[in-house]
N, C-alpha and C positions, 0 to 999 in steps of 0.2 A: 504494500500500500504506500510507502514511502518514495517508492520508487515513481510511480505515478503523479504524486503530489509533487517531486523532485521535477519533473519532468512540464506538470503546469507552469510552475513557478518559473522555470527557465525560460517556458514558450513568454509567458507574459513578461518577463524581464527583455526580452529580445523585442516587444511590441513597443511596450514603454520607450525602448531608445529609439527603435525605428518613427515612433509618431515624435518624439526631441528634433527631428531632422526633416522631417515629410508635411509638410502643410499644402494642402488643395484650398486656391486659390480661383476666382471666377473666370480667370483665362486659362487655368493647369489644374482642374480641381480632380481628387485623392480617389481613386481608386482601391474601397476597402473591401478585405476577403474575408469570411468567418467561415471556417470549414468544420462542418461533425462528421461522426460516422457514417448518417442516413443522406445527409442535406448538405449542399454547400453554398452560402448569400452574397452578396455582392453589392453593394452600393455607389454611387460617385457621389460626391461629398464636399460641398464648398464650406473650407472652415472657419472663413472668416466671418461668414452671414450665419455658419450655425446650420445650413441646411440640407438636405436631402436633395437631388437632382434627378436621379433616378435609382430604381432598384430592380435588381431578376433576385431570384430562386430557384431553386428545383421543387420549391411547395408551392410556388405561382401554379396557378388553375391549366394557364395557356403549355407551359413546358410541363407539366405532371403529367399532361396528354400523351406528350410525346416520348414519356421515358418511363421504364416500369420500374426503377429502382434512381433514385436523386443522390448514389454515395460512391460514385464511378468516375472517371475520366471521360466516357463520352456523357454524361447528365453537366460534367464542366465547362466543357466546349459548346453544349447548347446554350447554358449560362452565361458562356462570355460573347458568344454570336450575340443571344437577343439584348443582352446589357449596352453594347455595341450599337445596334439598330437602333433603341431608344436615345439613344446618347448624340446619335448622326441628327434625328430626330430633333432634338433640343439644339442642336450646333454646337455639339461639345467634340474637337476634332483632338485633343491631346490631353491626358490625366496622367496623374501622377500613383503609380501602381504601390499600391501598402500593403504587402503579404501576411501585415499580422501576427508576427514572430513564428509562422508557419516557415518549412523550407520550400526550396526554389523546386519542385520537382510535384509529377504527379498530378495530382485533379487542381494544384496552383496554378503549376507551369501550362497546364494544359490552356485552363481558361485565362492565363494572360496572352498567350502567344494566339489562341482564335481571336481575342477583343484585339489583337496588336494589326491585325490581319484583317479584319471586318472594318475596322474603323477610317 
């Protein structure tokens, strides 16, 4: 059990510095990932108004459709496609990516490099 609490603890010490460095801005605003085992969310994020721009899920109605499990590498890539679209949408053409003291690999990497590519 220590092992695991060791393991929070680090992920969230790696967050805390990474948001010390990373602020989304209304011309560069922040690209946040929160990944679980089932789900992975995604927001863009202007910090200096405080607000929300847009957001996907794999619990959104429209991609739950299209994927029968939300804790995979392709439910990621759906996730950063439609994050993408909405973001073209708004004329949001550059963000600044915050992985969340998560690592660089896997259903991250995945849904950064589709949102790097759609957008």
């Amino acid at each position: 059990m220590d092992h695991i609490k060791e393991k929070l603890r680090k992920r969230t010490r790696r967050h805390l510095r990474i948001r010390q460095k990373v602020v989304g801005t209304s011309e560069r605003p922040r690209l946040s990932v929160c990944r679980t085992l089932k789900n992975i969310y995604c927001q863009i994020i202007n910090d200096l108004d405080g607000r929300t721009l847009v957001a996907a899920s794999t619990q959104s109605p429209d991609i739950r459709s299209l994927i029968p499990y939300g804790g995979n590498v392709k439910a990621a890539e759906i996730v950063g496609k439609k994050i993408a679209e909405e973001a073209k949408k708004k004329g949001i053409t550059k963000v600044v990516f915050d992985k969340g003291g998560y690592k660089y690999h896997g259903r991250i990497k995945a849904l950064a490099r589709v949102h790097e590519k759609t957008i």
